[in-house]
N, C-alpha and C positions, 0 to 999 in steps of 0.2 A: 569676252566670250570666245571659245577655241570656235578652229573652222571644222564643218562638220564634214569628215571624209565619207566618200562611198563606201559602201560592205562591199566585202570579197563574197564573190558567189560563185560557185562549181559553174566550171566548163567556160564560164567569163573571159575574156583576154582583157589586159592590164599592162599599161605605160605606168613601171613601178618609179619612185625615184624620190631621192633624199638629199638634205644639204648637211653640210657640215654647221655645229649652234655657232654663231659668233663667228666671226674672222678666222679662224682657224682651219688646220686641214684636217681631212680623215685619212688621208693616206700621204705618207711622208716620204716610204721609198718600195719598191719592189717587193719587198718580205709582205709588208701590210697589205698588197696588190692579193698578194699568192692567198695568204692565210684568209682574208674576205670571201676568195672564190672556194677555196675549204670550207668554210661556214655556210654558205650557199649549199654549196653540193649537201651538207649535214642537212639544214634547217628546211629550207626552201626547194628542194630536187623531189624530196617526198609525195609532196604535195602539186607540184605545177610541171607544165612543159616550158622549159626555156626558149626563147629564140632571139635574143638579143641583150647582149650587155654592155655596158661600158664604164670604166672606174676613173672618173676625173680627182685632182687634189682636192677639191671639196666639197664634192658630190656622187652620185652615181644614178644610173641609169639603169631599168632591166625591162625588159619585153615579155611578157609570159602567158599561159595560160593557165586556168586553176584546174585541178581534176574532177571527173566527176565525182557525183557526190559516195557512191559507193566503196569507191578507192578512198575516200576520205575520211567515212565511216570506219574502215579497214584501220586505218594510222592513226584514229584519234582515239578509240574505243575505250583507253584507259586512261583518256584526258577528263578533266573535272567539270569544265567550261562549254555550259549544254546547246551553244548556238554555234554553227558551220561557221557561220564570218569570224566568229570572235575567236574560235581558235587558227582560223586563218592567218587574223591579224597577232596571235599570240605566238605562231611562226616566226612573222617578218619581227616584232618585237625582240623575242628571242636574238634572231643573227645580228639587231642591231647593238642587244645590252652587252651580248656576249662576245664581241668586238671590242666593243667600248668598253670593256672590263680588262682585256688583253693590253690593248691599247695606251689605255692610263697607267697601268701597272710599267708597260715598257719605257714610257716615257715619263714617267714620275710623276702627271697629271691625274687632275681631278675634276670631278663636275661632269656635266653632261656633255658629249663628244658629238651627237647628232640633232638636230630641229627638231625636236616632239615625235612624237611616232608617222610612220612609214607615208608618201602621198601616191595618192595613184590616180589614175586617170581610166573609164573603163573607153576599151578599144570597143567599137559598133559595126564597123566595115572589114571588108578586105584592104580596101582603099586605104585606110586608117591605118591596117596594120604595116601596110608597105611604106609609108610614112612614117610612122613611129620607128621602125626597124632603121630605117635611111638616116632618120635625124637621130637617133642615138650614136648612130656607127659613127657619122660626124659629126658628133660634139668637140671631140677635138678642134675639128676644122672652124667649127663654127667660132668657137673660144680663144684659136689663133694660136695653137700650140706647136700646131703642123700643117702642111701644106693637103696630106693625103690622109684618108683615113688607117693604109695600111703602115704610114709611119709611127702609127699611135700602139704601144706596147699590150696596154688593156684595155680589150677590147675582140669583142666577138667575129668582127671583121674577119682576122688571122684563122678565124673556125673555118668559117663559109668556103675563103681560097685557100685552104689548106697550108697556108703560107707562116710554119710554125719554125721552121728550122735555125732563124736569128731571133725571131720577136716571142713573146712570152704568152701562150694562148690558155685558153681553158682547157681542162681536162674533156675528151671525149662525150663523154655522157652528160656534161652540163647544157649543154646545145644539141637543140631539135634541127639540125642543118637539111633533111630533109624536108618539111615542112614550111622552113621557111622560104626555101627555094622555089617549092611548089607557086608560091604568091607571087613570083616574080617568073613564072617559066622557064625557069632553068638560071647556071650560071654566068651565062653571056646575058642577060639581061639585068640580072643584079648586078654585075658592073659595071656596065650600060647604066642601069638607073644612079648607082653611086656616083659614078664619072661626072654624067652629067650636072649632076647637083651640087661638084665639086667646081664644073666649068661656071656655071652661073654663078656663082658665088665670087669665083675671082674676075666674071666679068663687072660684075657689080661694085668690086673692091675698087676695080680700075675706073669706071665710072666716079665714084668718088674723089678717088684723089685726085683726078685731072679737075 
């Protein structure tokens, strides 16, 4: 018996995120990074406000809100699929098949490329969201790829501190950087709150080893 996900519902906030099916990765090198956040911006920008992403080797992360429902009515109107959630979810399906079509093709693979369709998680707080936002940006760190979240290539971080000029960011308009700022009072505190969450963690590492 599949597990039964939450419905996507206008104006909702969502801890999106997916594994790669099996052992394998979803993203192999930089191109597959870029062309992913091209899909987004296609599939998924329509419909939602961004505020946080991040693309690990075999998985990914996204932060979002969904639209109201009349902006949705607006984009879907010539959709076949008479329920708001289901073409919500016929969205995130979409960026995943049509990845996973590119995908196999360039690497001469076959089969299914991602875990069943889309998980998400609904956001309830502010609290929650500045959490959600924090532990995506350091998934890297948490997964021991990097020391810092800004050493991590993809990843929404490089939006926020505008720190685009070596590392590989999103395009502009995939990131709501106003808003999410808003949740943390500005940008001395969002990196205040990152920092910290980067300190305790390598206090914690140190604790262990010794």
């Amino acid at each position: 018996m599949g597990h039964l996900r939450e419905p996507f519902e206008p104006e909702y906030y969502y801890h999106v995120y997916n594994h790669a099916n099996g052992s394998d990765n979803i993203f192999r090198e930089d191109d597959n990074c870029i062309f992913f956040l091209d899909k987004i911006l296609i599939h998924i920008c329509p419909i939602t406000s961004i505020f946080a992403y991040c693309l690990m080797p075999n998985h990914f992360h996204l932060l979002l809100q969904i639209n109201e429902e009349s902006k949705l009515n607006s984009i879907f109107k010539t959709e076949k699929i008479d329920d708001i959630s289901g073409l919500i979810s016929h969205r995130f399906g979409n960026l995943q098949n049509s990845y996973a079509k590119a995908f196999n093709k360039k690497y001469h693979r076959k089969g299914s490329l991602f875990n069943q369709s889309i998980n998400r998680n609904t956001i309830t707080s502010e609290e929650y969201l500045i959490q959600a936002l924090t532990y995506i940006h350091l998934n890297p760190v948490n997964h021991n790829f990097c020391l810092n979240p800004e050493d991590w290539k993809f990843s929404s971080f490089h939006s926020y501190i505008r720190n685009t000029s070596k590392l590989v960011s999103a395009p502009d308009e995939l990131i709501n950087i106003e808003d999410g700022l808003e949740w943390f009072d500005g940008l001395d505190n969002f990196l205040y709150y990152h920092r910290s969450r980067v300190y305790e963690k390598y206090v914690e590492k140190m604790e262990l080893d010794y």
